[in-house]
PyMOL CGO cylinders between C-alpha atoms (Angstrom):
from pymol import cmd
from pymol.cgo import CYLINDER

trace = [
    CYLINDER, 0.00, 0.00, 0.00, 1.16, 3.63, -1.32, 0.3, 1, 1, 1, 1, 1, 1,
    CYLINDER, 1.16, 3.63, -1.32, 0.46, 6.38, 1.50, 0.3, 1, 1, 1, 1, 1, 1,
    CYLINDER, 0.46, 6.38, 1.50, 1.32, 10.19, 1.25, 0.3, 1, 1, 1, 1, 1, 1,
    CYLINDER, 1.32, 10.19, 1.25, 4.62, 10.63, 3.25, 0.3, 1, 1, 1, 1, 1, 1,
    CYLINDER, 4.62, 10.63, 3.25, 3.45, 14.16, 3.99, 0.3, 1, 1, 1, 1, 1, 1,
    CYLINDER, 3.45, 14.16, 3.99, 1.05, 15.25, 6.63, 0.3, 1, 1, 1, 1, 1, 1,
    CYLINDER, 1.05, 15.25, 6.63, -0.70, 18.30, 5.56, 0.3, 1, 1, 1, 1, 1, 1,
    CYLINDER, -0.70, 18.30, 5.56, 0.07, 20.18, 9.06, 0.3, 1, 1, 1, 1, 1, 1,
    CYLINDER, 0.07, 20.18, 9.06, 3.85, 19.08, 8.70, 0.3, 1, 1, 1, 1, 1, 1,
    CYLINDER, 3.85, 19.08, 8.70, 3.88, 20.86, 5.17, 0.3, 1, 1, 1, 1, 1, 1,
    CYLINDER, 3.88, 20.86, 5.17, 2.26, 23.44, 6.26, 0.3, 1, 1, 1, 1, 1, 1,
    CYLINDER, 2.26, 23.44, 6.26, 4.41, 24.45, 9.46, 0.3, 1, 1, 1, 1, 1, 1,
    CYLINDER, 4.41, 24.45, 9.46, 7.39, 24.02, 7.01, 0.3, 1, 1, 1, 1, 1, 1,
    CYLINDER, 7.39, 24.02, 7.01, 6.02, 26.50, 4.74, 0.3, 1, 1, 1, 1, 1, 1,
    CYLINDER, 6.02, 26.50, 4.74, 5.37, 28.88, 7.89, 0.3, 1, 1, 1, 1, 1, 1,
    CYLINDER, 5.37, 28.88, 7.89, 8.43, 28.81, 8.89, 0.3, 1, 1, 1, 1, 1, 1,
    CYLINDER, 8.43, 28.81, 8.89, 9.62, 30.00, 4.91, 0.3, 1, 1, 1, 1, 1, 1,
    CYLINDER, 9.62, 30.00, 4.91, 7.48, 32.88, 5.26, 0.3, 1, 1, 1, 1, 1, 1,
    CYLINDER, 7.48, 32.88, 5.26, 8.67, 34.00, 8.81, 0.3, 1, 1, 1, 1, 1, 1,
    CYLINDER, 8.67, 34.00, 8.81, 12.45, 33.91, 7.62, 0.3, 1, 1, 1, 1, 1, 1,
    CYLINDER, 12.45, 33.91, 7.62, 11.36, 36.35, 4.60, 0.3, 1, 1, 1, 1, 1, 1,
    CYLINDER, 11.36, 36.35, 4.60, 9.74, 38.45, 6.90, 0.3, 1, 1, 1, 1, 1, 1,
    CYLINDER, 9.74, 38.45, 6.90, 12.66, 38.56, 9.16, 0.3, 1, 1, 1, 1, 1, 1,
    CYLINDER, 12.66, 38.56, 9.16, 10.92, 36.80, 12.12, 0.3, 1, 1, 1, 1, 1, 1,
    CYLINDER, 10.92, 36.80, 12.12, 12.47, 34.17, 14.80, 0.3, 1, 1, 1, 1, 1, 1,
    CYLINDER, 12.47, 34.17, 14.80, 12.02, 30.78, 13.84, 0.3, 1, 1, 1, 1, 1, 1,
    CYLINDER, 12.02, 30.78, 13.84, 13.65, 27.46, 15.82, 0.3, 1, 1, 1, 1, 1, 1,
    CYLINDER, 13.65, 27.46, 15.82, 16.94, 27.49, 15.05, 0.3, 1, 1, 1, 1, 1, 1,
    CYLINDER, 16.94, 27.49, 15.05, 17.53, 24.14, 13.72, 0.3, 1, 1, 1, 1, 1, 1,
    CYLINDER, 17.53, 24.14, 13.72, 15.35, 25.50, 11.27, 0.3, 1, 1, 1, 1, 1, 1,
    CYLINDER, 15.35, 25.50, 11.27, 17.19, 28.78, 10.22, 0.3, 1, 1, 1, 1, 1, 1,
    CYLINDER, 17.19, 28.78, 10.22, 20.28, 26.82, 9.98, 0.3, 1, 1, 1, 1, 1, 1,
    CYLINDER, 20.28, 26.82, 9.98, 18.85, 23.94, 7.80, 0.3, 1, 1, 1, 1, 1, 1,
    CYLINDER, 18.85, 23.94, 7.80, 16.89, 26.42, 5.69, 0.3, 1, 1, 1, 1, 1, 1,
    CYLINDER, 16.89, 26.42, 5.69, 19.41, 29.45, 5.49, 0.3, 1, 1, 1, 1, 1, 1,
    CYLINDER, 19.41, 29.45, 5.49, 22.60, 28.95, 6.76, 0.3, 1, 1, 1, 1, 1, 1,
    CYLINDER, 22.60, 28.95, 6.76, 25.78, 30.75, 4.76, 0.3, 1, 1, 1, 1, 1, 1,
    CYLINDER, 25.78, 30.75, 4.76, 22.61, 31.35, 1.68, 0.3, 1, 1, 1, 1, 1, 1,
    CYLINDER, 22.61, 31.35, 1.68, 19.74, 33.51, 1.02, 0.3, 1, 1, 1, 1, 1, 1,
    CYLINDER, 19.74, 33.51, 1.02, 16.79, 32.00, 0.63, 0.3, 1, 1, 1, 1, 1, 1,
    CYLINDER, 16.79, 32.00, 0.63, 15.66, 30.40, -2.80, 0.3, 1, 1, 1, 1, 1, 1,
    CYLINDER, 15.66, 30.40, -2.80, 13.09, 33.25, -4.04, 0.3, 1, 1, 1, 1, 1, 1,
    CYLINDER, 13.09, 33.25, -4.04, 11.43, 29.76, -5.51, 0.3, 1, 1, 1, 1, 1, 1,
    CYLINDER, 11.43, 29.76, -5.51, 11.39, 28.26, -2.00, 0.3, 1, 1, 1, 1, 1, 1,
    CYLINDER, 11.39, 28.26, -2.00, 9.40, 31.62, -0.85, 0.3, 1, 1, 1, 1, 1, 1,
    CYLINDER, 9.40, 31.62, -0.85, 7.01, 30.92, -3.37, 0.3, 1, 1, 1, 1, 1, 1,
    CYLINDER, 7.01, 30.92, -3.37, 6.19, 27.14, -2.74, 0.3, 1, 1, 1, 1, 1, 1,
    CYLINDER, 6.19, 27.14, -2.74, 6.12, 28.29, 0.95, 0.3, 1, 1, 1, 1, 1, 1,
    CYLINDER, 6.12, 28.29, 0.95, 3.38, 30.96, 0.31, 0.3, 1, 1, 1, 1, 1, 1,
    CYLINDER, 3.38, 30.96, 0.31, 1.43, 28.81, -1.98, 0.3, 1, 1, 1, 1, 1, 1,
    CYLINDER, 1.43, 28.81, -1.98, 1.34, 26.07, 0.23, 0.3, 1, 1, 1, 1, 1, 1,
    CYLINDER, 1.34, 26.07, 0.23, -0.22, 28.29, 3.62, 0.3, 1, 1, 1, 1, 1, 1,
    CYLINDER, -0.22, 28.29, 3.62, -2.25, 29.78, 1.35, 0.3, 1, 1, 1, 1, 1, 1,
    CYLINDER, -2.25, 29.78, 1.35, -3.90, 26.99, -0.68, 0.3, 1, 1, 1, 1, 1, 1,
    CYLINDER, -3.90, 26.99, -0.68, -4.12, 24.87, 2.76, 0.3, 1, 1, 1, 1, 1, 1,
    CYLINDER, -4.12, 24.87, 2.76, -6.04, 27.62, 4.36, 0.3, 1, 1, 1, 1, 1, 1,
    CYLINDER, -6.04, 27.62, 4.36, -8.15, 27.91, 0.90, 0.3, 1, 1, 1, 1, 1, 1,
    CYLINDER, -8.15, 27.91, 0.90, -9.27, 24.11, 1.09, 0.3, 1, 1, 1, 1, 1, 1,
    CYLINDER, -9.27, 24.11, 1.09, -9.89, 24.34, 4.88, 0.3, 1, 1, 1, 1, 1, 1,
    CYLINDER, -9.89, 24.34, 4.88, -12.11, 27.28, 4.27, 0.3, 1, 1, 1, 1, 1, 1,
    CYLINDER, -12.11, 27.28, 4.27, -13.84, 25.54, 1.38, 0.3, 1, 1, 1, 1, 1, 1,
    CYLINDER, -13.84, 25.54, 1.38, -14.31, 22.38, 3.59, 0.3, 1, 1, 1, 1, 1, 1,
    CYLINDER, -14.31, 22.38, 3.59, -15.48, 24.12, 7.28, 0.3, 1, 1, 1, 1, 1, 1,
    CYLINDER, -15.48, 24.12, 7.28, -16.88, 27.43, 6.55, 0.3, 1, 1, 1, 1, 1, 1,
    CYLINDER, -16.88, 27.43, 6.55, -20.15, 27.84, 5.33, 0.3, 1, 1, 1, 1, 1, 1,
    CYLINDER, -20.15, 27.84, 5.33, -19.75, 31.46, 4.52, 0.3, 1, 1, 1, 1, 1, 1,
    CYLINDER, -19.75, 31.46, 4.52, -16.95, 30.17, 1.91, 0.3, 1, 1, 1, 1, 1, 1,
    CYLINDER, -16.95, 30.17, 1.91, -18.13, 31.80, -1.29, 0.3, 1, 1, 1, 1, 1, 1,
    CYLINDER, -18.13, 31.80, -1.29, -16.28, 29.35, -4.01, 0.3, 1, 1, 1, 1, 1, 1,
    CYLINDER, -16.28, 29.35, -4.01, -16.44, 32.04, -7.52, 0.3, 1, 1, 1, 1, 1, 1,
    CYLINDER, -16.44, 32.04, -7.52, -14.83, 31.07, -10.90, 0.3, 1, 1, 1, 1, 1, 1,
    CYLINDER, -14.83, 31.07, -10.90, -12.54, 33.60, -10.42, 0.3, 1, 1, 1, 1, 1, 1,
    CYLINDER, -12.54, 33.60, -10.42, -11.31, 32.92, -6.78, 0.3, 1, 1, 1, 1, 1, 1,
    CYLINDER, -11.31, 32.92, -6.78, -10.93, 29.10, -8.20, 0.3, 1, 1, 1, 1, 1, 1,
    CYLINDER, -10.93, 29.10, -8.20, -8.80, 30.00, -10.74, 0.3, 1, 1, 1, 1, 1, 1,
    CYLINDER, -8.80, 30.00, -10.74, -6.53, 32.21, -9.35, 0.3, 1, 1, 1, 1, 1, 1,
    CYLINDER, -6.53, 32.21, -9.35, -6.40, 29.27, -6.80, 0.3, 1, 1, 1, 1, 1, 1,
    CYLINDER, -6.40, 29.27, -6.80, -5.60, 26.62, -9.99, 0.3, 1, 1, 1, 1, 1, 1,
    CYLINDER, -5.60, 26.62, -9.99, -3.14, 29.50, -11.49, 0.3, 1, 1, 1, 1, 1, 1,
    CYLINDER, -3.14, 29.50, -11.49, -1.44, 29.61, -8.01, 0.3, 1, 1, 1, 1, 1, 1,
    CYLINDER, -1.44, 29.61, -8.01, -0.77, 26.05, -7.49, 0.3, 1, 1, 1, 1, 1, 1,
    CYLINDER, -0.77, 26.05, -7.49, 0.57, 25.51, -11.52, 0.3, 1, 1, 1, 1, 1, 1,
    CYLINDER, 0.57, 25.51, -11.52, 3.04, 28.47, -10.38, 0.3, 1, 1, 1, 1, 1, 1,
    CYLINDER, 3.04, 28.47, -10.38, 4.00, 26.69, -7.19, 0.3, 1, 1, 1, 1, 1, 1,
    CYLINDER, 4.00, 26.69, -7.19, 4.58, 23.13, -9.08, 0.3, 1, 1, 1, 1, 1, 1,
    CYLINDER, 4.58, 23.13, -9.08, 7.04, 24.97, -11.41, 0.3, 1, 1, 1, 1, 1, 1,
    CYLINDER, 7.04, 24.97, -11.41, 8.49, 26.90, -9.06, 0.3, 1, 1, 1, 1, 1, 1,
    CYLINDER, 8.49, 26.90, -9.06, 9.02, 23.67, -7.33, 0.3, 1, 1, 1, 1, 1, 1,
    CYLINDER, 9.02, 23.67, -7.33, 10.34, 21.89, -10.13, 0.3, 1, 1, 1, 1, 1, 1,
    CYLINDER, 10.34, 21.89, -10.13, 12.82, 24.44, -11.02, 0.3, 1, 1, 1, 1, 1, 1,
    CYLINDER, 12.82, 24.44, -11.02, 13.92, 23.77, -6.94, 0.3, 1, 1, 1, 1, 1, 1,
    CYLINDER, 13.92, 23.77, -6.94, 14.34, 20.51, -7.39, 0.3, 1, 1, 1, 1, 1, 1,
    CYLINDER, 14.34, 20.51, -7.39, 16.23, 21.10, -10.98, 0.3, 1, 1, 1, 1, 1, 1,
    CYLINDER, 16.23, 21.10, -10.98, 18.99, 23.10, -9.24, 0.3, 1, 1, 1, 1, 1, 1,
    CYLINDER, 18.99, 23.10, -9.24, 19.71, 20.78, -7.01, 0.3, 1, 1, 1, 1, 1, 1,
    CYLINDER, 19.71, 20.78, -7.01, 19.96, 23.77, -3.90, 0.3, 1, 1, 1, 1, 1, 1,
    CYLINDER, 19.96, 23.77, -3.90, 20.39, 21.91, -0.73, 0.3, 1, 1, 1, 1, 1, 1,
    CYLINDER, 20.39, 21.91, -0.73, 17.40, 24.27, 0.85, 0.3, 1, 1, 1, 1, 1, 1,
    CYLINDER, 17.40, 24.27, 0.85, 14.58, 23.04, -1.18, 0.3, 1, 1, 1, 1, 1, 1,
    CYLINDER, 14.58, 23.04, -1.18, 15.59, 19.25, 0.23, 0.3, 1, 1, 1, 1, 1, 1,
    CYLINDER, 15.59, 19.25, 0.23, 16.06, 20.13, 3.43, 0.3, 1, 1, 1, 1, 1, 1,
    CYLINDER, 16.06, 20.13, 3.43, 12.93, 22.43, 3.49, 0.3, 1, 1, 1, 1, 1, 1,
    CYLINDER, 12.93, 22.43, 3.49, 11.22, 18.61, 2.17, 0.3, 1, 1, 1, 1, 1, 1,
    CYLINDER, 11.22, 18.61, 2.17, 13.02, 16.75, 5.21, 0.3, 1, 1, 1, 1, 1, 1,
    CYLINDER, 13.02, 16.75, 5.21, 11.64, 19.48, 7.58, 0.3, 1, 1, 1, 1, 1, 1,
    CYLINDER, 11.64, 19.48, 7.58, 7.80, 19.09, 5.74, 0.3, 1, 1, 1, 1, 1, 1,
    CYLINDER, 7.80, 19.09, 5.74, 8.70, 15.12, 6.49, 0.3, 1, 1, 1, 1, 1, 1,
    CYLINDER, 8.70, 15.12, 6.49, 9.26, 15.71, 10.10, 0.3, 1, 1, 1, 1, 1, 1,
    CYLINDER, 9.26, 15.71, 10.10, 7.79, 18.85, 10.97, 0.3, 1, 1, 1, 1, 1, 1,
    CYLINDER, 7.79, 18.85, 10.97, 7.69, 20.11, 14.40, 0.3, 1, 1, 1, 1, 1, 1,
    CYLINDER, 7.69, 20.11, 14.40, 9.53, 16.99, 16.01, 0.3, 1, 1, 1, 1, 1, 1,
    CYLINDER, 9.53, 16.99, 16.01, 12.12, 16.44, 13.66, 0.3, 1, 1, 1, 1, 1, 1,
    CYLINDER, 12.12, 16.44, 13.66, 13.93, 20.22, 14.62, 0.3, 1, 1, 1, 1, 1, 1,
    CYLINDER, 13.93, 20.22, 14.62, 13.13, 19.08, 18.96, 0.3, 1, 1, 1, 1, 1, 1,
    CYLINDER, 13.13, 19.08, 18.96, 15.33, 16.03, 18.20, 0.3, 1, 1, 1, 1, 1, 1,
    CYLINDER, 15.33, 16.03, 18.20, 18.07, 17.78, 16.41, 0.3, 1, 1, 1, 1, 1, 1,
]
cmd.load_cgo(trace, "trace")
């Protein structure tokens, strides 16, 4: 049997943790070293990160609020978002930059994977 390896709150803490290093807030520090040490980060890697929160917090809205209003347009931007992320993505995984697979390891582990290091 084939199971998703990634938990959707791992991925999404991950991606959190992107966008507070962009916006020059405190994050664990096992985390700032695996995702920035002597680098900047991937502009790529900011992008994933963003689409992911925000694309999460679009489906959980769509599932649990019943105020959700689902338009064409808010769908598409929503389909145009995540085609942007999955080449953005690619292109990360094309460059072979350390900080998109370590940014993957820390979506794998999330939370408890950074307590442990």
């Amino acid at each position: 049997m084939v199971a998703r390896w990634f938990s959707h709150g791992n991925l999404r803490k991950a991606a959190e943790w992107v966008d507070q290093l962009q916006n020059g807030k405190s994050v664990p520090a096992g985390v700032q070293a695996l995702l920035t040490g002597a680098r900047p980060m991937p502009a790529d890697l900011a992008l994933v990160a963003a689409a992911v929160s925000e694309l999460q917090q679009a489906r959980h809205d769509a599932d649990y609020d019943p105020a959700y209003d689902a338009t064409k347009r808010r769908t598409l931007g929503h389909i145009d978002q995540a085609r942007a992320a999955v080449r953005a993505a690619r292109l990360l995984d094309d460059s072979n930059d350390p900080t998109y697979d370590r940014f993957l390891l820390l979506a794998l582990g999330g939370p408890s994977m950074v307590k442990n290091s």
